[in-house]
C-alpha positions in Angstrom: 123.6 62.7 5.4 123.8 66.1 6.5 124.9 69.8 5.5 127.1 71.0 7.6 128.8 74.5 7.6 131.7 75.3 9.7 134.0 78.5 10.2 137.3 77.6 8.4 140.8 79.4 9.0 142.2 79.1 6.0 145.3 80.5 6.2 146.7 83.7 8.0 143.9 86.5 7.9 142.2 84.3 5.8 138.2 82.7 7.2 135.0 81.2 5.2 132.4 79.5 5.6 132.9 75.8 4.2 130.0 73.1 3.8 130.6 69.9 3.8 128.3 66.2 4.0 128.2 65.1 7.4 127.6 61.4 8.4 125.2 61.2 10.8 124.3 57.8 10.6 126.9 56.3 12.9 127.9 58.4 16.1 130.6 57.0 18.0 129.9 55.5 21.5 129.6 57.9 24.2 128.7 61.3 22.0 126.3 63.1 20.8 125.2 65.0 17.4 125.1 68.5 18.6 123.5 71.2 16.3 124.5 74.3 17.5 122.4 77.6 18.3 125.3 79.9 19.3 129.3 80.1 19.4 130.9 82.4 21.0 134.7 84.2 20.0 137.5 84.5 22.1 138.6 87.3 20.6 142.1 87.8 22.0 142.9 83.2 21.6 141.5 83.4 18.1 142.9 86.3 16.5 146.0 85.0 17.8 144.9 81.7 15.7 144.6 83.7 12.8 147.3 85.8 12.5 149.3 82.1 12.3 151.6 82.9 15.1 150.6 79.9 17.4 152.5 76.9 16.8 149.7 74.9 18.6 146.8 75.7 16.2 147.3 74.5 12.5 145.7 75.8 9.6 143.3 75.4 7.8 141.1 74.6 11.0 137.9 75.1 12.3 138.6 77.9 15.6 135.6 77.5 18.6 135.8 78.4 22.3 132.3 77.3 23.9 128.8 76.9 22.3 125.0 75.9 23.4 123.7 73.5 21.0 120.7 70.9 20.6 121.1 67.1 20.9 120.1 66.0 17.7 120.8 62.3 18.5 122.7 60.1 21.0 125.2 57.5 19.9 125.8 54.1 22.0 126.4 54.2 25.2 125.5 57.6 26.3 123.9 58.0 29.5 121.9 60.8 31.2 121.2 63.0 28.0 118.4 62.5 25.3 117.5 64.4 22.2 116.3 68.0 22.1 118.3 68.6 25.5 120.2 71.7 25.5 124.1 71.5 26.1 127.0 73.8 27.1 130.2 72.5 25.9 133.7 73.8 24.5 132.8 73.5 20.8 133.6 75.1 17.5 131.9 77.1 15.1 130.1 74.7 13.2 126.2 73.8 12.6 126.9 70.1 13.6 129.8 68.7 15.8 130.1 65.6 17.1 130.9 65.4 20.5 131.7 63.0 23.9 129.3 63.6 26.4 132.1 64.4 29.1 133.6 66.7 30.5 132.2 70.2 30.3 129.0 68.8 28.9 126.3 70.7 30.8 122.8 70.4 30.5 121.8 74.2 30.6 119.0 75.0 33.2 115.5 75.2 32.5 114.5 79.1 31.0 117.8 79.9 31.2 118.7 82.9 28.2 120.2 80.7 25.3 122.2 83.2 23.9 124.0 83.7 27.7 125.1 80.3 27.6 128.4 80.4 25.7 129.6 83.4 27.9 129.9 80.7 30.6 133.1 79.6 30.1 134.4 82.8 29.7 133.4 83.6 32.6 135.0 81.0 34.2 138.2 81.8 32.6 137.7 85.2 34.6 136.9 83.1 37.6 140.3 81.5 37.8 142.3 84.6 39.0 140.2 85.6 41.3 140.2 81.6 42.6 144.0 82.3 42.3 143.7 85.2 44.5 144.0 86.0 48.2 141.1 88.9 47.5 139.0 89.9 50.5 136.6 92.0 51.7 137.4 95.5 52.0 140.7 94.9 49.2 141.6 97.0 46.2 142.0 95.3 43.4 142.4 96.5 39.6 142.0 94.7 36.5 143.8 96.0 33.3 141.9 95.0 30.1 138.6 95.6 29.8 137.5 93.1 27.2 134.7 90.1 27.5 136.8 88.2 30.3 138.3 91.3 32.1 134.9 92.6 32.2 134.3 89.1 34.3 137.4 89.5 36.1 136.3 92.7 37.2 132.9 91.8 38.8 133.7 88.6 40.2 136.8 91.0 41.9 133.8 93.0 43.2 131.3 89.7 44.2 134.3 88.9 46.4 134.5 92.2 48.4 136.8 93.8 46.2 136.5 97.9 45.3 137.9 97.2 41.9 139.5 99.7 39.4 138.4 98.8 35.5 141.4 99.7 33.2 141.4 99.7 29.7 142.1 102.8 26.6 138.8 101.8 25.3 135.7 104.5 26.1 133.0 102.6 25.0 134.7 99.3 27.1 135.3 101.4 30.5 131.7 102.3 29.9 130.9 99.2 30.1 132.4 98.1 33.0 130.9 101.5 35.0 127.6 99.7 33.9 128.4 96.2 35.6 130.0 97.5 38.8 133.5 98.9 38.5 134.5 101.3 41.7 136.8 103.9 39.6 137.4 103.3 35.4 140.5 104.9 34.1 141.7 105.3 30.4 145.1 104.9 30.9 145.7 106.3 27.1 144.5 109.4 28.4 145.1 109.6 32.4 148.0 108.6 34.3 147.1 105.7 35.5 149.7 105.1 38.2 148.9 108.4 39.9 144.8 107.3 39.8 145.3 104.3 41.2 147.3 105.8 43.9 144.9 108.8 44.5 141.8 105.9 44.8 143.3 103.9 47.2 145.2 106.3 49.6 148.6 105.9 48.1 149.0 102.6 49.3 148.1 100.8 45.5 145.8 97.9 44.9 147.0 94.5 46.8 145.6 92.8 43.7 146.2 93.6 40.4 144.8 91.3 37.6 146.4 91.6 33.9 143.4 90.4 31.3 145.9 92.1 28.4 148.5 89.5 28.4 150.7 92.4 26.9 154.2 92.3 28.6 155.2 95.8 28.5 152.2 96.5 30.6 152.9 94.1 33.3 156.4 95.1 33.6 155.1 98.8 33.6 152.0 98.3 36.0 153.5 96.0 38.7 153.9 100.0 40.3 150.6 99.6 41.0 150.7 97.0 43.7 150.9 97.9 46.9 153.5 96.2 49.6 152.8 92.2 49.5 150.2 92.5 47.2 149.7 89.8 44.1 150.1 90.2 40.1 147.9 87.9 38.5 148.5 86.7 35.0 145.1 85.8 33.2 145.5 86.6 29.7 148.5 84.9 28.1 151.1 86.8 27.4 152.3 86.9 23.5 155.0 88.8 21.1 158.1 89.5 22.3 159.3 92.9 24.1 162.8 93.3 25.1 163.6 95.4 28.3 165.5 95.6 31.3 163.1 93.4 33.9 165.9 94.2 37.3 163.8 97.0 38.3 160.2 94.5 37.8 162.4 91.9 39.5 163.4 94.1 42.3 159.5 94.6 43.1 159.1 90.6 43.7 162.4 90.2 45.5 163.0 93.5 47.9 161.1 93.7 51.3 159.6 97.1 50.7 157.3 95.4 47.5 157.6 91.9 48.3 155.1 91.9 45.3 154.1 88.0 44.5 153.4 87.1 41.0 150.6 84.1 40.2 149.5 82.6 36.8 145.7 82.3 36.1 145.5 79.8 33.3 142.1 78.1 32.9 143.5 74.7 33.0 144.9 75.0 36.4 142.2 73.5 37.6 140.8 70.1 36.8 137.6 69.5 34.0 135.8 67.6 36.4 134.8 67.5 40.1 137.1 66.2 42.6 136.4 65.3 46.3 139.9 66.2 46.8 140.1 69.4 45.1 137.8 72.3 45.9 138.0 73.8 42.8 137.0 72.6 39.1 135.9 73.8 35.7 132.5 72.1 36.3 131.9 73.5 39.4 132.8 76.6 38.4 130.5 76.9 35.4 127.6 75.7 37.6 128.3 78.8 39.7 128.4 81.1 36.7 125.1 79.9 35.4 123.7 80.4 39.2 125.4 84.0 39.5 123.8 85.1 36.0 120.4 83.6 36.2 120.5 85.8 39.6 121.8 89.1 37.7 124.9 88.9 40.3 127.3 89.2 36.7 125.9 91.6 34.6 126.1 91.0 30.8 123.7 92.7 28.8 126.5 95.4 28.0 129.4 93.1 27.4 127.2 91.6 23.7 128.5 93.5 21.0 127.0 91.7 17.7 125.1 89.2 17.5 126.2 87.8 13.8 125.3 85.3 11.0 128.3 82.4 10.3 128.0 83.7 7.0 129.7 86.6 7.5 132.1 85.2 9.1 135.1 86.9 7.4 133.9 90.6 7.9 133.3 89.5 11.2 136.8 89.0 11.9 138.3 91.6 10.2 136.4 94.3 12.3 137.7 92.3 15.5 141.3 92.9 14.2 140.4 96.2 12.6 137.9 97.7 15.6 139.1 95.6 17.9 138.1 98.6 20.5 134.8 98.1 19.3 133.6 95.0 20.3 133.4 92.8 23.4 131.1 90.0 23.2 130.3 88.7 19.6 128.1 85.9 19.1 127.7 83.4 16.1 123.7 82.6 15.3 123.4 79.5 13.8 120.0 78.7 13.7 119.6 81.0 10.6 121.9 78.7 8.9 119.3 75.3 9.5 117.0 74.1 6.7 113.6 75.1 7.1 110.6 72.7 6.4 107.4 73.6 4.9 
């Protein structure tokens, strides 16, 4: 038997750390026992968690995005994979998870940065609206929301030929996106941003404009942006409700002199797993996001924030509700958390 600890949403606004006896003597065919090394927080999906306005996540529960964990032993059947291999997978934030070696399963590459690896599939969350995207060379394109996947958004907009405006009313977040590549950052708490964008890019507006917020009233507000048959992409999801009158944002899709053409980004749009039939996959995708930050082509150095113990797991969400503006990147270190021998 093993102690295992795992991050618990009790109820709403409510997290601790629970331990619990974990069997480990019988792993189902086709998993793994995976000890982790580091979760990563998806800030804007699990806040939403916690505040107990999505329908879809029932508390109490144990929240998780993406990890890199240790094999710690291989049940029946498993194939490939062997203890003390390194893995990239979408789990939570526990110390031990059992797991099926499918899917997004990734072996992480030899002297690759450990602590990189859960920013992986946030980045290829970013990677799906600019996959969404008609953006090429020589294109403006702006990204509103300057969090952990905007950030990505933002320079994967640039990788692709893009002169891309970072928008957010964070300082220390437009910052960071002047440090990984943005063309123009704008506080749009402080600026008008319409008249920016328009001043950057000749008057003409950006032909792609990607919405990391998922807050409504900014999409109905910012579609001014786009410039004649240009794109809206939706990557963050949109939440709450906001009541308006959407014939004038309507208009901008439907008459000729916008023509504007709105596009979803969910990360599911695209299969788990390679297709010969379909260009595009989660795999693939996170094998080109290791590739693109082993080579420094996504920079992410500024997007960590805190790098924190599971233990304080509560005051660790609070300050991402609290000062939310504060933090991008934040990192669970579980290794702290395994018994020591000796």
């Amino acid at each position: 038997m093993l102690q295992n600890k795992k991050v618990v949403f009790d109820k709403a606004w409510e997290v601790s750390l629970h331990t619990e006896e974990l069997d480990d003597s019988n792993i189902p065919d086709g998993s793994v026992l995976l000890k982790k090394i580091y979760s990563i927080i998806s800030t804007g999906t699990e806040l939403a968690c916690l505040s107990g306005n999505e329908g879809w996540f029932k508390m109490p529960s144990v929240p998780g995005y993406a990890c890199v964990g240790e094999i710690v032993k291989c049940g029946p059947k498993v194939e490939g994979y062997k203890a003390g291999d390194k893995i990239l997978c979408y789990g939570n934030h526990s110390l031990y998870e059992t797991i099926p070696a499918k899917g997004i399963f990734m072996p992480v590459p030899h002297g690759f940065d450990l602590k990189w690896v859960p920013f992986i599939r946030m980045a290829t969350i970013a990677a799906t609206a600019v996959r969404t995207s008609v953006i090429e060379l020589g294109d403006y394109a702006a990204v509103c929301g300057q969090g952990l996947v905007g950030n990505m958004a933002m320079q994967l907009a640039t990788l692709q030929g893009a002169r891309v405006i970072a928008v957010d009313v964070a300082d220390n977040r437009l910052e960071a996106a002047k440090k990984c590549g943005a063309a123009l950052t704008i506080n749009s708490a402080s600026r008008d941003a319409l008249e920016a964008v328009k001043n950057f890019t000749g008057g003409k507006g950006v032909s792609t404009l990607i919405d990391a917020t998922g807050i409504s009233e900014l999409d109905v507000k910012n579609v001014e942006w786009v410039a004649q048959n240009g794109e809206m992409i939706f990557l963050g999801s949109p939440r709450g409700v906001y009541e308006t009158n959407v014939t004038p944002f309507l208009n901008r899709v439907h008459l000729a002199p916008f023509n504007v053409t709105l596009k979803g980004a969910h990360e599911w749009k695209f299969p788990i797993n390679k297709n010969p039939f379909v260009k595009h996959s989660l795999e693939r995708n996170s094998e080109l996001m290791f590739d693109l930050i082993a080579r420094k082509k996504i920079i992410l150095e500024p997007l960590l924030s805190e790098v924190a113990s599971p233990s304080d797991c509560s005051a660790v969400y609070a300050n991402l509700r609290d000062k939310k503006d504060q933090y991008m990147g934040v990192l669970f270190d579980w290794s702290e958390l395994v018994p020591k021998l000796g």
